[in-house]
C-alpha positions in Angstrom: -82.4 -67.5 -194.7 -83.5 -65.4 -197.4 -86.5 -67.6 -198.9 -87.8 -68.7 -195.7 -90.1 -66.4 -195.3 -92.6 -66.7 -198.2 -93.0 -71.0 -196.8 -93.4 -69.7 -193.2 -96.3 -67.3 -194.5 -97.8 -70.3 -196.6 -97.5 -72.8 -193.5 -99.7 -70.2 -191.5 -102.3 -69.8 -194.0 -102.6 -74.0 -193.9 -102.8 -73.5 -190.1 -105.3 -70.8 -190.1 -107.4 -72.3 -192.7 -107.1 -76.0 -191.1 -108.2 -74.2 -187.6 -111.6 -72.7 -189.3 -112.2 -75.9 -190.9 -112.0 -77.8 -187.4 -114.2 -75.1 -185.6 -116.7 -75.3 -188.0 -117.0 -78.6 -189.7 -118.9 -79.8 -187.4 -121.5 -77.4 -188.4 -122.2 -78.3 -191.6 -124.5 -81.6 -191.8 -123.6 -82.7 -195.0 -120.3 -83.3 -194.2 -119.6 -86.8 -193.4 -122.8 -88.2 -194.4 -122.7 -88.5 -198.5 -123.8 -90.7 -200.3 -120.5 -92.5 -201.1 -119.8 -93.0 -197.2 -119.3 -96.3 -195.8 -121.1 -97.0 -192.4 -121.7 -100.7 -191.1 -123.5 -101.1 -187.9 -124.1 -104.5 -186.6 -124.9 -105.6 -182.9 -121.9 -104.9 -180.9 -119.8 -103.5 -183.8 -119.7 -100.4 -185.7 -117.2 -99.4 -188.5 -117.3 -95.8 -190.6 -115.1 -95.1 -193.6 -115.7 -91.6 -195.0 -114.8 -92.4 -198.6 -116.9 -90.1 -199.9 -115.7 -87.4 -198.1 -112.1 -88.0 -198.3 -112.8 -87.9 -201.9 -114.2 -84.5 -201.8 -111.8 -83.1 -199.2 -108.4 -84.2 -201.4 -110.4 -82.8 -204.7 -110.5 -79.5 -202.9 -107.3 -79.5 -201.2 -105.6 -80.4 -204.4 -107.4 -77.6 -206.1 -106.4 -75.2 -203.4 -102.6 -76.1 -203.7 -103.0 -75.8 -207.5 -104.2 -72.6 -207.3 -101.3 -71.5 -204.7 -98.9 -72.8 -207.1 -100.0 -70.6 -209.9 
């Protein structure tokens, strides 16, 4: 159990960042709205893909990790 710690310490960082994320994603507009966003609305049907979004969210996770692993 000696090199358990350091992976506990990074999984609470993910948690902690992933919670201020949540509470405050919602609070910035652009979010979920760019330009590369799919949203179809038709009379009794609606369907939203944030592409876009996903794009930019994996760019910077992926970023974040790299750094991390550094």
């Amino acid at each position: 159990m000696n090199g358990l710690g350091r992976p506990l310490i990074i999984l609470g960082l993910i948690l902690v960042a992933a919670g201020i994320i949540i509470t405050f994603a919602p609070r910035i507009p652009w979010l979920g709205r760019l330009p590369g966003d799919i949203y179809i609305k038709k009379n009794n049907f609606s369907f939203y893909f944030p592409l876009a979004t996903s794009i930019l969210v994996s760019a910077l996770l992926s970023f974040i990790i790299w750094l991390l692993r550094r």
